[in-house]
C-alpha distance (Angstrom), angle and dihedral (degrees) to the residues before:
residue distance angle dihedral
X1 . . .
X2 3.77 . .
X3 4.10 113.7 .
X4 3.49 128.1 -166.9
X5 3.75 93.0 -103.0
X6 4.06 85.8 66.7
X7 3.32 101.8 54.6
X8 4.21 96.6 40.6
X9 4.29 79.9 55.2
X10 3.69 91.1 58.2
X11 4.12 118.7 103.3
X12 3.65 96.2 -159.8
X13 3.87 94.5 48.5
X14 3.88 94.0 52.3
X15 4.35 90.7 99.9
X16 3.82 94.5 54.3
X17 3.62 95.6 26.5
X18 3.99 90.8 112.8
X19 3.90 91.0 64.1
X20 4.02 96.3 45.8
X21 3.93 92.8 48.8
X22 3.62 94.3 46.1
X23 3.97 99.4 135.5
X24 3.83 93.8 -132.5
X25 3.43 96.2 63.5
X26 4.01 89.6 49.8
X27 3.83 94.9 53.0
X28 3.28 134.5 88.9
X29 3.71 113.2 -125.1
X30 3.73 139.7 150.6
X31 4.22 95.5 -94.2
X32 4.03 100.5 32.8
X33 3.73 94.0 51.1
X34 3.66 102.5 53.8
X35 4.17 83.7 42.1
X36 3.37 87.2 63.6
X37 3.52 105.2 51.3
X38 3.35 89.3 53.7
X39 3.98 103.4 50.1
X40 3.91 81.1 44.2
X41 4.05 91.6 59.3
X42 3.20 91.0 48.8
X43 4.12 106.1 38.4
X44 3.65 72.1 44.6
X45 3.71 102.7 61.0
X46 3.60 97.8 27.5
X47 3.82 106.8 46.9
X48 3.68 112.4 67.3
X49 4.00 87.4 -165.1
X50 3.56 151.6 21.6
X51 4.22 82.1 25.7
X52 3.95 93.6 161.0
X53 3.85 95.2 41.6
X54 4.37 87.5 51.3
X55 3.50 92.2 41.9
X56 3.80 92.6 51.7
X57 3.30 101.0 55.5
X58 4.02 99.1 35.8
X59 3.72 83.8 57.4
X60 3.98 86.1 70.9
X61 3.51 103.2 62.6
X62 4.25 91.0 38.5
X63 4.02 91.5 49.4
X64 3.57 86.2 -122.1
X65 3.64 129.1 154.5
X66 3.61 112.0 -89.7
X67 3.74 101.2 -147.7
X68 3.68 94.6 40.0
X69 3.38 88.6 51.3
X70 3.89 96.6 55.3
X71 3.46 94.4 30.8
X72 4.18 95.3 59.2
X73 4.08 86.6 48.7
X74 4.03 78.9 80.5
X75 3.55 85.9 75.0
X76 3.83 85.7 91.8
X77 3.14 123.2 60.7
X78 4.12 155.3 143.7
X79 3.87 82.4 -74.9
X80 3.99 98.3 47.4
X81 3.36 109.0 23.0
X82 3.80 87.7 94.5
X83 3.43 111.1 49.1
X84 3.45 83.9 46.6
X85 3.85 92.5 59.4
X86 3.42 87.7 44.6
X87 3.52 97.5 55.5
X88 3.35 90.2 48.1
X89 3.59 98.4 50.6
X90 3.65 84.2 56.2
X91 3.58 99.1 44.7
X92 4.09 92.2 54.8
X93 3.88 90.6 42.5
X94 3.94 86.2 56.4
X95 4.01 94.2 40.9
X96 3.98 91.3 50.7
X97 3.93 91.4 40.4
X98 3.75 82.8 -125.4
X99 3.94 119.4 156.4
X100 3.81 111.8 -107.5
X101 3.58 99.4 -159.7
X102 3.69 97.3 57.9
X103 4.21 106.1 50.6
X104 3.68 82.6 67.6
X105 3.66 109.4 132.7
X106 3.98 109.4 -126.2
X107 4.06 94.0 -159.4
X108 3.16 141.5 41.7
X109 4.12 86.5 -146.9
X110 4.02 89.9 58.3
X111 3.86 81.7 72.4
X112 3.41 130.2 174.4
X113 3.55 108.6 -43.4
X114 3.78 91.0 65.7
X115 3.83 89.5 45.7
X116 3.83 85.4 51.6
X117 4.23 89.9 58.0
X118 3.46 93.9 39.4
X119 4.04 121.4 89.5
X120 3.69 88.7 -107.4
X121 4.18 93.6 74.5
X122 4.23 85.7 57.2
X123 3.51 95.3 43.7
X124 3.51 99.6 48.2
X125 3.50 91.1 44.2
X126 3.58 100.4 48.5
X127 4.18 89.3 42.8
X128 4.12 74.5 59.1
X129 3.62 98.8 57.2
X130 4.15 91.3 41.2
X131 4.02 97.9 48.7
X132 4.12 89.7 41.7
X133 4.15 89.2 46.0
X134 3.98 92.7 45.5
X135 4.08 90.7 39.2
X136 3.59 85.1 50.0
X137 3.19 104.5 53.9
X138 4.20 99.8 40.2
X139 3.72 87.4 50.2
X140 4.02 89.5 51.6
X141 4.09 83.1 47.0
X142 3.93 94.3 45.1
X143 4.40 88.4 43.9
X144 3.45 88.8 39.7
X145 4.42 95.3 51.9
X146 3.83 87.1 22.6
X147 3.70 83.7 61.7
X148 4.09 105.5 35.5
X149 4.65 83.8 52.3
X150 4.00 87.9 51.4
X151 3.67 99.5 50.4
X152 4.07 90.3 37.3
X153 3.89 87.1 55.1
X154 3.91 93.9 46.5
X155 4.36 87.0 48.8
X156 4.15 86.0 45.4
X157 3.80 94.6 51.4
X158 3.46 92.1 43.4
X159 3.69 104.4 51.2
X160 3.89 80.3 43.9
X161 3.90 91.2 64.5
X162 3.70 94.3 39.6
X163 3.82 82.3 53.2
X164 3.56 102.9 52.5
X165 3.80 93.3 34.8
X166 3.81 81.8 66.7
């Protein structure tokens, strides 16, 4: 996970180091932590690479948390990329009424191109765009709750000592 250390060591970033370091966007608070679940879901599901790098620097203009934001990218991976294609390949066939069974390419010498004017390419790309909008906005919901139960546990425990300490 990138830390604020990394990016003040890079050369390159030196010119807009002043927006990446801002403090705010390296805290954890209430608003920027749920933010950057969400942009991580859906850099995450979205961006087949570079995930941390995107997420990192979308988080600046969104006031999300930086290493939230690149951490929750992980959420895809070698082990879930595929179902999640699947599933969205499924999701897109269903949305466009189009018939699963026959956008399935024959060869593997047809390639992409004539995956890419077949119904599949909409489909899966549209199944994209629903999974990372619905993952997006339960993991903002789950942060967001997640968040709002830790913080009232921390305010019950400690009016409970200040209670008994009385």
């Amino acid at each position: 996970m990138p830390t604020r250390e990394t990016f003040e060591r890079i050369r390159f970033l030196r010119p807009i180091a002043h927006r990446i370091l801002l403090p705010e966007l390296w805290r954890f608070h209430r608003r920027s932590v749920p933010r950057g679940v969400a942009l991580g879901v859906i850099v995450g599901v979205m961006i087949p690479v570079a995930q941390t790098v995107v997420a990192a620097l979308l988080a600046l203009p969104s006031r999300a948390n930086v290493p939230v934001a690149a951490l929750t990218t992980f959420i895809t991976n070698p082990l879930t990329t595929p179902p999640i294609w699947v599933a969205a390949y499924w999701i897109g066939s269903w949305m466009l009424k189009v018939d699963p069974v026959s956008d399935r390419v024959e060869s593997e010498a047809m390639g992409w191109l004539q995956w890419l004017l077949s119904n599949a390419a909409p489909a899966t790309a549209l199944g994209l765009v629903v999974i990372s909008a619905v993952g997006a906005a339960i993991g903002y919901l789950i942060a967001s709750f997640g968040w709002r139960w830790w913080i009232g546990r921390k305010w019950k425990r400690r009016a409970f000592r200040q209670h008994t300490a009385v």
